[in-house]
C-alpha positions in Angstrom: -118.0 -15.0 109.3 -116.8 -12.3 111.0 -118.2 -8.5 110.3 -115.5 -6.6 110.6 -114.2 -4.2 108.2 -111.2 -5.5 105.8 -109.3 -2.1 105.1 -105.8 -0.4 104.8 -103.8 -1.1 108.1 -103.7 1.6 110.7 -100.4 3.5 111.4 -100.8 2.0 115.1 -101.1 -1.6 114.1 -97.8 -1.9 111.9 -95.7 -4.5 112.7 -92.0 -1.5 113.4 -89.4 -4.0 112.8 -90.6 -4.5 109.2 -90.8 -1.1 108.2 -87.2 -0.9 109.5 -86.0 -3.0 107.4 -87.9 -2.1 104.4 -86.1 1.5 105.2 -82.6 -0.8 105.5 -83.3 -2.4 102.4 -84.4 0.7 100.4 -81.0 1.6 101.4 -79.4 -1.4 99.7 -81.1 -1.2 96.8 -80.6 3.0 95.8 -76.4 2.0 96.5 -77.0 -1.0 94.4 -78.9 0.6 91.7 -76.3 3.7 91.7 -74.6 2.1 89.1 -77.2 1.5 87.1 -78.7 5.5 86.9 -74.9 6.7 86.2 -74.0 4.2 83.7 -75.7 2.0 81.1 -77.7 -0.8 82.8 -76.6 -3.8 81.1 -72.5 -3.0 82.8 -74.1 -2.3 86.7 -74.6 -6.2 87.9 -71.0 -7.8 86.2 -69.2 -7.7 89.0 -65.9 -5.8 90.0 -65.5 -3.0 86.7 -61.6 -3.5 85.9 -61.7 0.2 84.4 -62.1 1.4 88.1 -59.0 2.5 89.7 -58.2 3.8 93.4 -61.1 4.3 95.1 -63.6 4.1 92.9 -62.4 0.1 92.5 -62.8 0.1 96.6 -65.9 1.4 96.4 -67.6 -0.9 93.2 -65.9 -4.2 95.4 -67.9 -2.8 98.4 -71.1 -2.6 96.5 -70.7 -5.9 94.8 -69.1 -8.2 98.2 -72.0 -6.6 100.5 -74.7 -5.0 98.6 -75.2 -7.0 95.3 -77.4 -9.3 95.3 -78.1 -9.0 99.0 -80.9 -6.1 99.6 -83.1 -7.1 96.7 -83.0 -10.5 98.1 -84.2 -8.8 101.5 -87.3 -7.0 99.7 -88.5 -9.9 98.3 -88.4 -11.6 101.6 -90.4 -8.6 103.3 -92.7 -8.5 100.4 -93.2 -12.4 101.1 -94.1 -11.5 105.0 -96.4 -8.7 103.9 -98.1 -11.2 102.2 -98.4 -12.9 105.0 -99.5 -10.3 107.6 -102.4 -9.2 104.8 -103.7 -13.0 104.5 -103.2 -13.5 108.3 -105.6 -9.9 108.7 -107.6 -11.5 106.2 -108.5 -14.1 107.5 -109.5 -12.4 110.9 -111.9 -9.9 109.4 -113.2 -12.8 107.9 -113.1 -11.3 104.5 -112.5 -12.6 101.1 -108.0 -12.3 100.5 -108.2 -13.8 97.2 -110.0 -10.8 95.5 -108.7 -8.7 97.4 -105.2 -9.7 96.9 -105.6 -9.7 92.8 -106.1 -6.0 92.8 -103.4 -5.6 95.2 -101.0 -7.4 92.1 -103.3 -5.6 89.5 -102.3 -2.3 90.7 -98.5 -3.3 91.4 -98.1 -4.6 88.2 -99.6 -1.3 86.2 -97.3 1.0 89.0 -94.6 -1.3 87.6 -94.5 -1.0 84.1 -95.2 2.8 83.9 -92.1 3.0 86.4 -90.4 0.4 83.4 -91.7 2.1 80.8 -91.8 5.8 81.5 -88.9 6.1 84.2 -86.3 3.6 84.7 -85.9 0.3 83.1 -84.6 -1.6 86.2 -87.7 -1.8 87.6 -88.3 -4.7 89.7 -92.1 -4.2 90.7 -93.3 -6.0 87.7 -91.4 -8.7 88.9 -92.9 -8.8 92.1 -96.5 -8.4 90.7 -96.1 -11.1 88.2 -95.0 -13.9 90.8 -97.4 -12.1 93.7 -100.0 -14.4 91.7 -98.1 -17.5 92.4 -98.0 -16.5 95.7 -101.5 -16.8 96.1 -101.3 -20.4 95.5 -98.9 -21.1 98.7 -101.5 -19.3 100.8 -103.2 -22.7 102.7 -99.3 -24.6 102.1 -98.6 -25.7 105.8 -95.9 -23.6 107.8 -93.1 -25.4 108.2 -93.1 -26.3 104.7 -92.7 -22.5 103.9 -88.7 -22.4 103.9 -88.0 -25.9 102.9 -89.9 -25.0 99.4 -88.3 -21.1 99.7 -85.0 -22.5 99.8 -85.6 -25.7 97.4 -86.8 -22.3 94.5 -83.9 -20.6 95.4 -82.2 -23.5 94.6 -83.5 -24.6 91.9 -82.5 -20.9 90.1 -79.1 -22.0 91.0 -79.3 -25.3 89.3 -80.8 -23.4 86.7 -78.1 -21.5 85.9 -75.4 -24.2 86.3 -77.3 -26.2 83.8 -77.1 -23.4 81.3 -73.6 -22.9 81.6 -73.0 -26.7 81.1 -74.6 -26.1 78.2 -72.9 -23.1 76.6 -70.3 -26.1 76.3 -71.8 -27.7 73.1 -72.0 -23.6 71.7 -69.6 -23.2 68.8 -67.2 -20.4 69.3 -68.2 -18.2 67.1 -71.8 -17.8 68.9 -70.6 -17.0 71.6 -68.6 -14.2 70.2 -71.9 -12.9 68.4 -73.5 -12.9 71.8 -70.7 -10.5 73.3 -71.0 -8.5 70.4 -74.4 -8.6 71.0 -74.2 -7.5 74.8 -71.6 -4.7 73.4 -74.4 -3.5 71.2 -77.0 -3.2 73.9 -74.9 -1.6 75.7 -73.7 1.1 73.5 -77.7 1.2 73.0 -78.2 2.5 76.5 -75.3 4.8 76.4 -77.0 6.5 73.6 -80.2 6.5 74.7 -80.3 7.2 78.4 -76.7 9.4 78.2 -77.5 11.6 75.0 -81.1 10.8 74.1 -84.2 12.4 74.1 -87.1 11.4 76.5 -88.8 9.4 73.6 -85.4 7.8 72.6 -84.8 6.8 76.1 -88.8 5.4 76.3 -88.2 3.3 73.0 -84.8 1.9 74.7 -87.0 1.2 78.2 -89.4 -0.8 75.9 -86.4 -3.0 74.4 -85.1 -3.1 78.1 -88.0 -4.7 79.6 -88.4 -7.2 76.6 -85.0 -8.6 77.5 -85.6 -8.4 81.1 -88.6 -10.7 81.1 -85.9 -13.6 80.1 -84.0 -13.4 83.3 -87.8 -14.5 84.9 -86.2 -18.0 83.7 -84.1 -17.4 86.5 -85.0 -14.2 88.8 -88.0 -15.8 89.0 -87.2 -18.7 91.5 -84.9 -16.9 93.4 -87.6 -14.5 94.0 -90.8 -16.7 94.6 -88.6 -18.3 97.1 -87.7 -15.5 99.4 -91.4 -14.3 99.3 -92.4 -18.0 101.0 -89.2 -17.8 103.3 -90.2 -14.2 104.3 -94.1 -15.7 104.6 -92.5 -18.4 106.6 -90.7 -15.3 109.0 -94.5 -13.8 109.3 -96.8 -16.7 109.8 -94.3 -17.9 112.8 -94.0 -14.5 114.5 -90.3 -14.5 114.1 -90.6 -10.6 112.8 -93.3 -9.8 115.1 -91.7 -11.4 118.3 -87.7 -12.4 117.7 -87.4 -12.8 121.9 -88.8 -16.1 120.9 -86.7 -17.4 118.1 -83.4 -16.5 119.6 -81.6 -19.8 118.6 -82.6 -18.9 114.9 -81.8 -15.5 114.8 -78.6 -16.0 116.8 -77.4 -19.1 113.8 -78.0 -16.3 110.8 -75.8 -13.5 112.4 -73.1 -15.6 113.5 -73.2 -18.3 111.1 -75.2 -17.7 108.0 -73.6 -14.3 107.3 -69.9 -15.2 107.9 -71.0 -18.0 105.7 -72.1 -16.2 103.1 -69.5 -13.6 103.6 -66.7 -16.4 102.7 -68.2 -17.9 100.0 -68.5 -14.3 98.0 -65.0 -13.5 98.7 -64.0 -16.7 97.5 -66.2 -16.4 94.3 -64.6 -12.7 94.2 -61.2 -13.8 94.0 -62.1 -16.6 91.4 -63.5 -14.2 89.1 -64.0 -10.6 89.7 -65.5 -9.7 86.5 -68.2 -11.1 84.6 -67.7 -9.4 81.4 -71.5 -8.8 79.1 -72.6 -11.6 76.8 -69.5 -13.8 77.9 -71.6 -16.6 79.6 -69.7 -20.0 80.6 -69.4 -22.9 83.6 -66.9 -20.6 85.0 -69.5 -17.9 85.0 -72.1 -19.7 85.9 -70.3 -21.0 88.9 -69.5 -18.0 89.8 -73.1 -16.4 89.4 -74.3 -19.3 91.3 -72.3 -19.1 94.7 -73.0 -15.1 94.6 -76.4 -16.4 94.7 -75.9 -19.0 97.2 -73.7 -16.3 99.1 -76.5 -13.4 98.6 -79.0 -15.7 100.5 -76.9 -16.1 103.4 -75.6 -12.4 103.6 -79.3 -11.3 103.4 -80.5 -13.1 106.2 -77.6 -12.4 108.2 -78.5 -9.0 107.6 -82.1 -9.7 108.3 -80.8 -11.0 111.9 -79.4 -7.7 112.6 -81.6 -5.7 111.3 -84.4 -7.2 113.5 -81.4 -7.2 116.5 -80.9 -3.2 116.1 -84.4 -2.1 114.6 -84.6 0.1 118.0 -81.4 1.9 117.3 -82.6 1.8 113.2 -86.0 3.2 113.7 -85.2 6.1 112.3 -85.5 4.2 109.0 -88.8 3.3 109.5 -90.6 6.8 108.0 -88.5 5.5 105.0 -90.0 2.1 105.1 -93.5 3.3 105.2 -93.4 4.9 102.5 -90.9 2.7 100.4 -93.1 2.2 97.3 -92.8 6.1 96.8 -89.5 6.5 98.0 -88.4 3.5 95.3 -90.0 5.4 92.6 -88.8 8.6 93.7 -85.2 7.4 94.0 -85.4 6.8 90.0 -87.4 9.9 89.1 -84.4 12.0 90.8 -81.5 9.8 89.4 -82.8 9.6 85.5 -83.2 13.3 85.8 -79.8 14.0 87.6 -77.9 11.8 85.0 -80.0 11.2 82.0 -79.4 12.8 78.7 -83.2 14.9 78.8 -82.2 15.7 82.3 -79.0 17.4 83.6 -77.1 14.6 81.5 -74.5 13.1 83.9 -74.6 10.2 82.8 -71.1 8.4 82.8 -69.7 11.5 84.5 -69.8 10.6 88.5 -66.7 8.5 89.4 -68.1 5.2 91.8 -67.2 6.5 95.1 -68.8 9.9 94.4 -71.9 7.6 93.6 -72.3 5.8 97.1 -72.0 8.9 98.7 -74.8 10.9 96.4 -76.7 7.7 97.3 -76.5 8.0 100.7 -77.4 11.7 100.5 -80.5 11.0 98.6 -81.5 9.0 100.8 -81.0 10.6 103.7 -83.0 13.7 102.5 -86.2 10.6 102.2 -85.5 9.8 105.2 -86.4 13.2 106.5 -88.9 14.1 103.5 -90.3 10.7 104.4 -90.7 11.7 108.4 -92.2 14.8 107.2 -94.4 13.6 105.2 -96.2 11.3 108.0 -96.3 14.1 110.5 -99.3 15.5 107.9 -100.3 12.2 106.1 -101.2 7.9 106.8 -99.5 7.3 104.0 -96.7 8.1 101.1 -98.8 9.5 98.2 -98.1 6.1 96.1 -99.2 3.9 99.0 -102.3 5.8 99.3 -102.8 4.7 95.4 -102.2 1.4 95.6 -104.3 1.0 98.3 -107.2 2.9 97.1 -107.1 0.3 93.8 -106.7 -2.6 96.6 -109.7 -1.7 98.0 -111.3 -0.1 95.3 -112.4 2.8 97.7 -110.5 6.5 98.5 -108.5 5.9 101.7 -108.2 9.3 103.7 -105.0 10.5 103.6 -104.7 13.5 105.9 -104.4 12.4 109.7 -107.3 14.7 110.4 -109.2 13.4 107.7 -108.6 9.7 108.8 -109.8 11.2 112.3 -113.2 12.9 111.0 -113.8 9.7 109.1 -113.3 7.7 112.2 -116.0 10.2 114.4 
């Protein structure tokens, strides 16, 4: 066993090309989740909103062809190789991962639900903390079998979801209309709550939020677990870390795997462009299921040329570093830009407007975020989670981390 010291990762040891795309897909995610700060969250993931016009409709069929579906994938798959790189550090320092790792998910999972409960209900941290513990399990899985069983979970949500709508079949009619009057209700719900409620109003409706959330696990859940092994699988064979020699591979995802995916959502596009609330079918499910299908595709095409450009995109890479804090921060500023206790836009931004503030906001963490590590090792909810990760006070202040290393 080896003596060295298991602790938080130097700033000079980070792998760039992964905090460049953690940056690129922090991106993804604040245009994706626009939608959801402005408007009632239960309306922001149906597809193409027929009460857009001009514009605005070009600017919500941007966000759902390119962006939907597409950078959340991509976090999960960087989550996955972080996994990776900690075990592969691990075992190294020839220290123990498994306890290690559990506070790592501990502490994730109680950042998560006071960012559900107390902030924004979209959160998708609790997510990730919950299947982090399955994770652990595909630790000692051999490496080649690290996509095949990605892509089989991936899959398998799919299937999932197919099966379900062959089911809503055998539903009577009259079920199905109480579960779109249903979804109208929640809805209305959230306009009250988060558009003209107070703080505690909106924290009751977060509460009812997440209960309903944990029911998509049925199916987020695969699709999840299974870009954490395929993003393992990009760690563990040093596709991240050195791309010169996986050419073939990276070269088949940009020019193959992207158009692919690309296709198949404009053909799932034109075969239904909206997926109206509590209206769940085969039609819809086949139509969930290629975005799916397309979504994998379109993220690792993107994942291709992010690793391609991450020179030219380094200047995402502050953002990256600190993307935990920039995540939260992104829905401490929306809910109090838009939410009824805040400044109470909600509703009142038109789409187009919305990708635009989006890019605005995070332009200024881009800078905050370069700012911030001229001074600081880490973002300030970085330097949290690792001090309950290894249950000791990381120093913070560059000078500090310097006076502890003398």
């Amino acid at each position: 066993m080896s003596n060295a010291t298991f602790q938080p990762i130097a700033p000079d040891e980070r792998i760039a090309t992964l905090d460049v795309l953690r940056g690129l897909a922090l991106l993804g995610i604040l245009l994706m989740n626009m939608e959801a700060f402005v408007g009632p969250l239960d309306l922001s993931t149906s597809g193409i909103d027929p009460h857009w016009q001009g514009v605005d409709r070009w600017a919500d069929a941007f966000v759902y062809i390119f962006v939907q579906g597409k950078f959340f994938t991509l976090f999960s798959l960087l989550f996955g190789a972080g996994f990776a790189v900690m075990a592969q550090r691990a075992e190294v320092a020839g220290r123990d991962f498994t306890r290690f790792y559990l506070r790592r998910s501990l502490g994730l999972l109680g950042i998560g639900l006071v960012h559900a409960l107390l902030l924004w209900s979209g959160d998708i941290l609790v997510v990730y903390a919950l299947l982090s513990f399955l994770l652990l399990a595909f630790r000692e899985a051999p490496r080649a079998w690290l996509p095949v069983m990605g892509v089989l979970a991936y899959l398998a949500a799919i299937g999932l979801m197919l099966l379900l709508g062959a089911l809503m079949l055998l539903v009577p009619d009259e079920v199905t209309a109480a579960q779109a009057t249903h979804a109208q209700a929640a809805i209305e719900a959230q306009r009250q709550a988060y558009g003209h409620g107070t703080y505690g109003q909106a924290v009751l409706q977060r509460l009812r939020d997440f209960g309903a959330s944990l029911g998509a696990l049925l199916v987020v859940g695969p699709q999840v677990l299974g870009m954490f092994l395929i993003g393992s699988w990009f760690a563990r064979s040093g596709a991240i870390a050195h791309p010169g020699a996986h050419q073939r591979l990276f070269t088949w995802l940009r020019r193959g795997a992207l158009p692919l995916g690309l296709a198949l959502m404009l053909v799932c596009t034109w075969y239904q462009p909206w997926l109206a609330p509590g209206r769940f079918d085969l039609r819809s499910a086949a139509v969930y299921g290629g975005s799916a299908l397309a979504g994998l595709l379109m993220c690792l095409g993107y994942l291709a040329w992010g690793v391609r450009w991450s020179h030219a995109l380094r200047w995402l890479a502050p953002a990256g570093r600190m993307a935990l804090s920039n995540y939260l921060g992104q829905s401490l500023v929306c809910t109090l830009l838009f939410y009824g206790y805040g400044l109470g836009w909600f509703e009142q931004m038109g789409r187009a407007w919305q990708l635009l503030f989006a890019v605005a906001l995070f332009a200024a963490q881009v800078a905050l975020s370069r700012a911030w590590l001229r001074h600081f090792r880490f973002g300030p909810m970085e330097w949290l989670w690792r001090a309950i990760t290894y249950w000791r006070w990381p120093p913070l202040r560059r000078d500090a981390a310097g006076a502890a290393q003398r």
